[in-house]
N, C-alpha and C positions, 0 to 999 in steps of 0.2 A: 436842830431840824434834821430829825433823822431817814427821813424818806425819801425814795426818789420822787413819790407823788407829789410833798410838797414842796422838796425844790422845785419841781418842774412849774407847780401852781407859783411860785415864786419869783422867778424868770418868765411866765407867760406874763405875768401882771407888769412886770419890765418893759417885755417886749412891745407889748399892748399901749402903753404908755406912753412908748418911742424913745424911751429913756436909752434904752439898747437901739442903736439906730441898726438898719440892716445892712449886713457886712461886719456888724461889729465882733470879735471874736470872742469867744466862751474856752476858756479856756479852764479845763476840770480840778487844776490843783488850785487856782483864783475860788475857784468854786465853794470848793471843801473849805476852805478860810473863810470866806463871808458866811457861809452856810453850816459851820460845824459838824460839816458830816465827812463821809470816807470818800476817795476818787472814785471809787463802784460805786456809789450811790451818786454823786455827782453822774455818772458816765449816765449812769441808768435815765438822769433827767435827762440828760440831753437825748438820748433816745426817745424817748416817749414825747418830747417836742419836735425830734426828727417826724416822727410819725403824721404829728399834729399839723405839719406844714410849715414851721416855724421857725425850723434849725434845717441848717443842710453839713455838709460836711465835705471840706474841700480838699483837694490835694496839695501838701506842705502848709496846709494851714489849719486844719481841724475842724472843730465845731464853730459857724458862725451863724449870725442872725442871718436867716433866711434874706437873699433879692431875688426879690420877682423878675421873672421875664418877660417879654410882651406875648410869650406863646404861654406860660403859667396864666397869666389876665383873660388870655384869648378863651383857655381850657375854661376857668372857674365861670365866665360870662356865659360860658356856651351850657353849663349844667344849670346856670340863674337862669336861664331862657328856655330853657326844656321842663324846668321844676317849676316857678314861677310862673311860668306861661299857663300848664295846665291845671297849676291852684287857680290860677285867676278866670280860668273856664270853668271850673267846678261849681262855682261860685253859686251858680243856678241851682244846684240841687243840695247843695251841705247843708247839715243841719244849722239848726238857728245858732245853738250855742258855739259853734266852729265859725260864725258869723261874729258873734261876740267877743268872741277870743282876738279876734279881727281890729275890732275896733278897740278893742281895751287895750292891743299892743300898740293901736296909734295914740290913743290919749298917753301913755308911758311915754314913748320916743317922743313926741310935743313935749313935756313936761320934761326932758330931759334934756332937749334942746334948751329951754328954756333955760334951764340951770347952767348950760355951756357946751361948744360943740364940740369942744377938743378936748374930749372925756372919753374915754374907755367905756364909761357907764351909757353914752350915747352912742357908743359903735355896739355895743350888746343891743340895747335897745332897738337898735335900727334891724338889726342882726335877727330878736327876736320877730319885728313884724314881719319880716320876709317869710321865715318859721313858718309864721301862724297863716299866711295866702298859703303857701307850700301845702302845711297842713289841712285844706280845705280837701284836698284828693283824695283823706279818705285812709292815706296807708301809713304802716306802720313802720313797714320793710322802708317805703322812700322817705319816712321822717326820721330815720332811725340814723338814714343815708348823709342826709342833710347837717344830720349832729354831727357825725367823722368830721367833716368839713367847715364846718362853724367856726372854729378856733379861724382857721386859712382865713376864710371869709373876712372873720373879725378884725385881722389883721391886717388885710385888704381896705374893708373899709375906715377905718384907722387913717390909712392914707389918706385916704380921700377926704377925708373931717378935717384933717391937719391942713392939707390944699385948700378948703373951704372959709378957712378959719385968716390963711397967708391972705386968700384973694376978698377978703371980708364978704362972703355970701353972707347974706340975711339970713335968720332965723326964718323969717316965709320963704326964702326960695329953698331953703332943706329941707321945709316939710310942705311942700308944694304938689310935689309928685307924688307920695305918700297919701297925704287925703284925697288925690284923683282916685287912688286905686281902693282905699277903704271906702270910699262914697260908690264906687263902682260894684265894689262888693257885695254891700250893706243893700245898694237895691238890685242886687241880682241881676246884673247886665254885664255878661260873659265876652261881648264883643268888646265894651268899654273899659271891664278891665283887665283883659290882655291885651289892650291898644296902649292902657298906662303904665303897664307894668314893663312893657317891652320899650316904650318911649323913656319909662328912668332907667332903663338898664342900658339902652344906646347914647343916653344922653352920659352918663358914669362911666362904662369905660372907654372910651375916649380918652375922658380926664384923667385916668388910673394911668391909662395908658404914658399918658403924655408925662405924669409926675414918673413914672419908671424909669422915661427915657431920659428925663433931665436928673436922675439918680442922684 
């Protein structure tokens, strides 16, 4: 494995997993051994996961898996409720097929609950519906925005699946809130789906919140 990109793709699929719990340490010559590459290119992943939200880098200790703060939660909640909020007023005027795009990322995330909640493939999928509300506003610049931050996101809600999974949430109460807001969509009623959209996002970090503090 000779790239930074795909260590770094390599370790995200780790970290994503929780196999790396956060706080765990990354240390670049472990690296270069499991990964058959040089400490430079190990270093290079960890940067490009620095970037990603994923790695932090501490003093006397290095490279570790990113822990959230309750003011990182606080940050990431407050761009979900500024982005989210006015995808789900857009709502009214996007085109049909950005309405589509809508509902086909909720039939995915269903079907992927389905399969199991404490999957990676199910914090993507969650990950993508938000995308696609987001993406109803139209921009390029703010979807583009949205991407940088994805990964964090992903990772965030990772938690949150893993807590859901501890405290046995039902498969309907995960995607409960979710078809509030694609049925909100679907019929073009801008007050009802930033009322759902804003209700799962208060009702979630809370919960982030509270798995942070119990670390």
């Amino acid at each position: 494995m000779s790239s930074p990109e795909l260590v770094a793709e390599a370790l995200t699929e780790r970290i994503l997993s929780l196999e790396f719990t956060p706080g765990t340490p990354l240390r670049e010559i472990a690296l270069a051994e499991t990964y058959a590459c040089s400490r430079r290119t190990a270093r290079e992943a960890l940067l490009q996961l620095a970037r990603a939200g994923l790695v932090s880098h501490e003093r006397n200790r290095g490279a570790v898996v990113r822990t959230f703060t309750p003011e990182d939660i606080s940050d990431l909640y407050r761009v979900r409720r500024t982005l989210e909020g006015q995808g789900a007023a857009s709502c009214i005027a996007a085109p049909l097929e950005l309405l589509q795009t809508v509902d086909q990322a909720y039939e995915r995330l269903a079907a992927s609950a389905r399969s199991g909640q404490d999957t990676v493939e199910h914090a993507l999928m969650d990950l993508r519906f938000h995308a696609a509300v987001i993406a109803l506003i139209g921009s390029t610049r703010i979807d583009s925005f949205f991407e940088q931050i994805a990964v964090e996101m992903a990772y965030a809600i990772r938690l949150i699946q893993h807590d859901e999974v501890t405290e046995r949430v039902s498969e309907a109460e995960v995607l409960r809130d979710h078809a509030r807001i694609r049925d909100a969509v679907l019929a073009r009623n801008p007050l009802e789906a930033q009322r759902a959209v804003l209700a799962h996002i208060e009702e979630n970090e809370p919960r982030l919140l509270r798995v942070i503090r119990a670390g």
